[in-house]
N, C-alpha and C positions, 0 to 999 in steps of 0.2 A: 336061773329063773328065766321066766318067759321076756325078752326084751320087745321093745315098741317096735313096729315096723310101718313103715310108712308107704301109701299107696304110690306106687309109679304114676306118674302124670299122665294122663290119656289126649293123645291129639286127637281134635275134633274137624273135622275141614270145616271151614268157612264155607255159605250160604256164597254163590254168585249175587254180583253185588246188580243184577239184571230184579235177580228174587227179592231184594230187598227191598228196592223199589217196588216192585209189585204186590207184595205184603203190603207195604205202607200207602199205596194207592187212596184215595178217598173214597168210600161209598156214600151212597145217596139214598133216602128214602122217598119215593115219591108217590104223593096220595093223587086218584085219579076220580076222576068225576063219576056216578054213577046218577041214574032215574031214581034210587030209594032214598038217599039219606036226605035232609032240608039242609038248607045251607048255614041257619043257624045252629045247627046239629056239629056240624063239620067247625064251624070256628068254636065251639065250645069245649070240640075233641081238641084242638089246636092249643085252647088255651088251660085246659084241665091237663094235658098229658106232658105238654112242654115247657107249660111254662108262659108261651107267649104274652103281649099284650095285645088288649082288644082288637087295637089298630091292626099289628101284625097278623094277628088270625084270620081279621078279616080281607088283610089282603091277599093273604093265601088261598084263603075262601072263592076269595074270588076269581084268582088265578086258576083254582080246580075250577068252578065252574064254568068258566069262558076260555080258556086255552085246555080244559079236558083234562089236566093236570096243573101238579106242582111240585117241585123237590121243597120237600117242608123240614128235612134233617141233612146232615153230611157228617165225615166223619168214620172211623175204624168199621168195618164187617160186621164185627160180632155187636156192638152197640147198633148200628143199622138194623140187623137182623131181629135184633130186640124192640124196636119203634114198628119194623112190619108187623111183629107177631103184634104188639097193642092195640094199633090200626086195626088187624084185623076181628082184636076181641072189642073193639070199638065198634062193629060192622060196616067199618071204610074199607074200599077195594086199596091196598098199596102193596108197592114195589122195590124192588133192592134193586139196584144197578151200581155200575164202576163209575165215579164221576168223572170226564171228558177233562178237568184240569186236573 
């Protein structure tokens, strides 16, 4: 009869350990100031999408509107990528970037 056979092991090469750091990098999502939205608009996004507290929100709030931006998220690529797209069904201008730490 037909006996069991079992798969030969497959070597896989290792990722340079250069790549894995850079995989594992932080991204950033950062909401920037625009003319249309009002500012209690922007802390409301703040605090309905993330979670924040009022405080928080508004300090962000503030941050976009007086330094032009803010990093309001960090954290994995595809989770960042996922707060830009929000933002942007929110109608807030944001941004994905690498974060510098």
């Amino acid at each position: 009869m037909g006996g069991v056979t079992t798969p030969a092991p497959v070597e896989t090469e290792q990722p340079e350990s250069d790549l894995v750091i850079q995989l594992e990098d932080p991204w950033v999502t950062i909401v920037w100031n625009d003319p249309v939205n009002l500012m209690s608009y922007v802390a409301f996004v703040f605090r309905t999408y993330f979670g924040y507290t009022e405080e928080k929100a508004h300090q962000l709030m503030l941050a976009v509107h007086e330094e032009g931006r803010a990093v309001v998220s960090s954290g994995r690529r595809e989770e960042q990528e996922r707060h830009v797209q929000a933002m942007h069904e929110y109608g807030l201008w944001a941004t994905l970037e690498r974060s510098d730490v």
